[in-house]
C-alpha positions in Angstrom: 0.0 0.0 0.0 1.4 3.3 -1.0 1.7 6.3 1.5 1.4 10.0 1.3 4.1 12.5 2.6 2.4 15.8 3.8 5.2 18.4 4.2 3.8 22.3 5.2 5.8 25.2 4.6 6.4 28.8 5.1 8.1 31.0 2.8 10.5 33.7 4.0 8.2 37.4 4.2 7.9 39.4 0.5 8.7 35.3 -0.9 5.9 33.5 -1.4 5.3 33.9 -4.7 8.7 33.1 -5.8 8.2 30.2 -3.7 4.7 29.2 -5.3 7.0 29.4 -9.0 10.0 27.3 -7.4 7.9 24.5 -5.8 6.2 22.8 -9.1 10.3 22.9 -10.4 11.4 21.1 -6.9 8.3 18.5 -7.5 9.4 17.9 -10.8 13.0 16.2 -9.4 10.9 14.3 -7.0 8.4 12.9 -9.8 11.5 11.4 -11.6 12.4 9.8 -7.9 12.3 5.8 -7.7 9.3 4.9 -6.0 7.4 8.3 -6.5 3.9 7.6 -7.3 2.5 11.5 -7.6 3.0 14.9 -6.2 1.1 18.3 -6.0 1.7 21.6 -4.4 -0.9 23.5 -2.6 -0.7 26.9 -1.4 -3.2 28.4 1.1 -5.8 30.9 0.5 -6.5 31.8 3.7 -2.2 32.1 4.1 -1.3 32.6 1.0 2.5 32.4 2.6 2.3 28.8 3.4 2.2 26.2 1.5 1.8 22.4 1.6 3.8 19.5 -0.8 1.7 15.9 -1.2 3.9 13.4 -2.3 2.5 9.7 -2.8 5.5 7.1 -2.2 4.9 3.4 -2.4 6.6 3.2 0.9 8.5 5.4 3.4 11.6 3.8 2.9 11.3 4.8 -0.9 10.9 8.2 0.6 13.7 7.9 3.0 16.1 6.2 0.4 15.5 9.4 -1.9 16.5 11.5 0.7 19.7 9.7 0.5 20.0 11.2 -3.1 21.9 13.5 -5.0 18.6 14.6 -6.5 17.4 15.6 -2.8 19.8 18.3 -2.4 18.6 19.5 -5.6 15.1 19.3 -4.7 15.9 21.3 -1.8 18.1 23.9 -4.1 15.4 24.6 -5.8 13.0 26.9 -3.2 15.6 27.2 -0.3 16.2 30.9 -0.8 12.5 31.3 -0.2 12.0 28.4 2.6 11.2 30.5 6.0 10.3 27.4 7.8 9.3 24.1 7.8 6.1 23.9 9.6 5.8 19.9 10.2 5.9 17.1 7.9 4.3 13.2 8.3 3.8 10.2 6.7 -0.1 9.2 6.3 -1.5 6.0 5.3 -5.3 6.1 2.9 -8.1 4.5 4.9 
């Protein structure tokens, strides 16, 4: 059974837009990941500053072995300048 990764994020004040444009490019090194099912970016209407990443593994060790990867720390490249925080991230399992 596969398991979805809910990460939410802030982005630095004056950023989120740029982080709303970097996010889709940071999802797109993850979709080529092994063991990467699907992902979307949301951003929040009612914050429009935060925004959450949904990632559908087939397991959390294909998650954890990807951020293992060379193509993590590109991921990460991708919207760090804009990355205020990292409000919490899980693992969830569809019932």
């Amino acid at each position: 059974m596969s398991i979805i990764e809910l990460a939410t994020m802030r982005a630095k004040t004056g950023r989120a837009d740029d982080m709303g444009r970097a996010l889709p490019v940071a999802l797109s090194v993850i979709a080529e990941a092994e063991g990467c099912l699907a992902t979307a970016a949301l951003r929040c209407i009612e914050r429009p500053d935060e925004f959450v990443l949904r990632i559908q593994w087939v397991s959390v060790a294909a998650h954890e072995a990807f951020r293992e990867t060379v193509a993590f720390a590109k991921y990460r490249a991708a919207f760090a300048d804009h990355l205020g925080e990292v409000v919490g991230f899980a693992h969830y399992q569809v019932i």
